[in-house]
VOZA-25163 format. One line per field, with one value per residue (C-alpha): x, y, z negated; residue number from 0; residue in one letter. Coordinates in nm, 2 decimals. Layout:
<rs>
X = c(X|...)
Y = c(Y|...)
Z = c(Z|...)
resi = c(NUM|...)
resn = c(A|...)
</rs>
This chain:
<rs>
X = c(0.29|0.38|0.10|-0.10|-0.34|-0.32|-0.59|-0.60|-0.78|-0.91|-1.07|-1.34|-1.38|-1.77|-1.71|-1.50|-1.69|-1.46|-1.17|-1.07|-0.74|-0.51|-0.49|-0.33|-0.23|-0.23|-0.17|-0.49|-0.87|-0.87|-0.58|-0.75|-1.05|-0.90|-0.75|-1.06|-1.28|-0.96|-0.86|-1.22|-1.54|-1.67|-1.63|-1.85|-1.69|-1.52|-1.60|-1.34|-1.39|-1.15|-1.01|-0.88|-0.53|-0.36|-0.02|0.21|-0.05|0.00|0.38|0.34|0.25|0.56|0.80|0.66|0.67|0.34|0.15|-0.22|-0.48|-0.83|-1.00|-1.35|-1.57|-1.80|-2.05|-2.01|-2.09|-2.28|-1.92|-1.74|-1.45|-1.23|-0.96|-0.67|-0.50|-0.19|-0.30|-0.10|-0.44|-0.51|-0.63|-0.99|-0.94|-1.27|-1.35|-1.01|-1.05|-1.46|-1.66|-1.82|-2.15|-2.31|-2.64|-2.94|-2.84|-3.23|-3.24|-2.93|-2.55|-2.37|-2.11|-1.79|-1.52|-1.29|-0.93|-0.67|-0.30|-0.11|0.28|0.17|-0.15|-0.19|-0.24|-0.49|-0.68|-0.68|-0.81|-1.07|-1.19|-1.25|-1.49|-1.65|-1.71|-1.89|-2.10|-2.19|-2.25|-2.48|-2.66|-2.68|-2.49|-2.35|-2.13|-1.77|-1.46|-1.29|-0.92|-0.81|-0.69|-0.36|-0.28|0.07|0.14|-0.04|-0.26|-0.56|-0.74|-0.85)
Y = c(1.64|1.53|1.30|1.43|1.12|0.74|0.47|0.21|-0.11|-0.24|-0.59|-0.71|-1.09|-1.13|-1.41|-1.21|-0.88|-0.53|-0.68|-0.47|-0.56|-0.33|-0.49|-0.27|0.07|0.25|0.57|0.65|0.51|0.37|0.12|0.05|-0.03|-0.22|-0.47|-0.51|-0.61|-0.80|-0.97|-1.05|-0.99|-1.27|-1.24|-1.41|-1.45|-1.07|-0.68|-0.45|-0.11|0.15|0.45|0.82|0.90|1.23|1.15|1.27|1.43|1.70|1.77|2.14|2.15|1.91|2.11|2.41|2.25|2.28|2.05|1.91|2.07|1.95|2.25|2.22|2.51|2.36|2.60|2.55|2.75|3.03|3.09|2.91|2.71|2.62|2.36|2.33|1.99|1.92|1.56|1.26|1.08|1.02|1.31|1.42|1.54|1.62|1.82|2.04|2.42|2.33|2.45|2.16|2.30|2.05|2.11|2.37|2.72|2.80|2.52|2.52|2.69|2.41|2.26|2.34|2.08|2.23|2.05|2.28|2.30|2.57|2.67|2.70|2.65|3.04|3.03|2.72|2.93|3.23|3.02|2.83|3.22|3.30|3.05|3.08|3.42|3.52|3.18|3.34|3.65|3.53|3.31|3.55|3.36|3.61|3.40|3.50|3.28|3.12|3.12|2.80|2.50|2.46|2.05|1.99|1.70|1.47|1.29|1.48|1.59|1.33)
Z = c(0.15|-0.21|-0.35|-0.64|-0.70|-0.75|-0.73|-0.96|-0.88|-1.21|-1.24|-1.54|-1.57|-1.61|-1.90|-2.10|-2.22|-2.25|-2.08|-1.84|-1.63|-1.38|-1.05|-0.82|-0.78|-0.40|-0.28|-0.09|-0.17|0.14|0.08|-0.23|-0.06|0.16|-0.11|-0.22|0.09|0.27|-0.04|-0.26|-0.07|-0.20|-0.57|-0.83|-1.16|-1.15|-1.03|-0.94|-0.94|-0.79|-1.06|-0.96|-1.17|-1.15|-1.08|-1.34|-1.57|-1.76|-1.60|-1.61|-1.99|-2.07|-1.89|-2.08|-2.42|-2.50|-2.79|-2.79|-3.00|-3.15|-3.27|-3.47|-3.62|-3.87|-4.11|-4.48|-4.75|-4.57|-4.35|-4.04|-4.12|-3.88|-3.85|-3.59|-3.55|-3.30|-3.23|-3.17|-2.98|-2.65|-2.42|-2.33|-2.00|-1.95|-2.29|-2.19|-2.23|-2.32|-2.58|-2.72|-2.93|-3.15|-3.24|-3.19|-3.30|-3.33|-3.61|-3.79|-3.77|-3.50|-3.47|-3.23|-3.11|-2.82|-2.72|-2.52|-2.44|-2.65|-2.72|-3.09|-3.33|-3.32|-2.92|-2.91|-3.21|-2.99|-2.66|-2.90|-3.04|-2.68|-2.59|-2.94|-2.98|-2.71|-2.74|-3.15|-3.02|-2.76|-2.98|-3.28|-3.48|-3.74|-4.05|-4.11|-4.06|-4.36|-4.31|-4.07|-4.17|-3.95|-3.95|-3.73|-3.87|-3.54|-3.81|-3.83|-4.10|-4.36)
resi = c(0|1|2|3|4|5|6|7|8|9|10|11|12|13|14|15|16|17|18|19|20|21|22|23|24|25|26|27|28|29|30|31|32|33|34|35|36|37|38|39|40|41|42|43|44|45|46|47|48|49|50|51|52|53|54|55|56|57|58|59|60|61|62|63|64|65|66|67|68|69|70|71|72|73|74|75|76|77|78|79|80|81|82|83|84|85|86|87|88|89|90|91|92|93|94|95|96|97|98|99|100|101|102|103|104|105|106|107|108|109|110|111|112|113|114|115|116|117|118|119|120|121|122|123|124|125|126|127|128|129|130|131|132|133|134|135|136|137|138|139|140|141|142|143|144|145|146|147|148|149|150|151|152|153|154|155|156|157)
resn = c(X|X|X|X|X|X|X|X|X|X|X|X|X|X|X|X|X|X|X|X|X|X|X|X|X|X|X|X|X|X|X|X|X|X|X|X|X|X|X|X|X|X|X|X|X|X|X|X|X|X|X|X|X|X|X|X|X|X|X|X|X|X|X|X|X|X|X|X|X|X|X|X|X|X|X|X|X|X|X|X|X|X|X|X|X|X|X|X|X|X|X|X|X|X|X|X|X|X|X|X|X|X|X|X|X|X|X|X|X|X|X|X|X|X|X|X|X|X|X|X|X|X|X|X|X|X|X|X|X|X|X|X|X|X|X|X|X|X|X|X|X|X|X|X|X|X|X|X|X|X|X|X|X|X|X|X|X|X)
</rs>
């Protein structure tokens, strides 16, 4: 069987603050766990903690050529715009293929942030219209679209 996951064993110094350091890297929790309690059960001055890693992230949207997108839906002027940016930043795995709402719909017109794979700025619109809609629609959220914004240039807009 192929291994999909690593496990990183990541060390902070107490003295220092937000220093972080890699360790070790195993192929199983336990081994990880192991290192730990064999090597440091007695630690005062550091913490370790163990960290999941897909191993080789992302492989199938590499091989497939596909770009990273930010997309954002924000209300102005009585209409939605919308702005598409391939970034060049690091990835939010865990806000992939999410709809991200910002704010209270029963207030205000919110906010949308939503990150996906895509072949082109025209498919990541299309995935980030999917989640969107239905989430208006549901919420009775009725202002038109302005044309996107389309940013490829992996520097966002500014």
């Amino acid at each position: 069987m192929k291994a999909t996951k690593i496990y990183a064993v990541m060390t902070n110094d107490k003295s220092i603050a937000y220093v972080t350091n890699l360790e070790a890297v195993f192929s199983t929790y336990e081994k990880a766990e192991n290192h730990i309690n064999q090597l440091f059960p007695n630690t005062v001055n550091t913490t370790r903690e163990i960290c999941e890693f897909d191993l080789d992230p992302y492989e199938n949207q590499i091989l497939n050529k596909l770009n990273y997108y930010f997309l954002a839906a924000y209300c102005k002027d009585d209409f939605y715009q919308i702005q598409v940016d391939k970034t060049s930043d690091h990835i939010f795995s865990q806000n992939m293929n999410y709809l991200d709402v910002d704010g209270d719909p029963t207030e205000q017109e919110p906010d949308f942030t939503y990150y996906c794979f895509a072949a082109s700025a025209e498919e990541a619109l299309t995935k980030f219209k999917a989640e969107l809609l239905p989430y208006m629609k549901a919420h009775n959220i009725n202002l038109p679209f302005a044309e996107p914004q389309i940013n490829l240039n992996g520097k966002g807009f500014y």
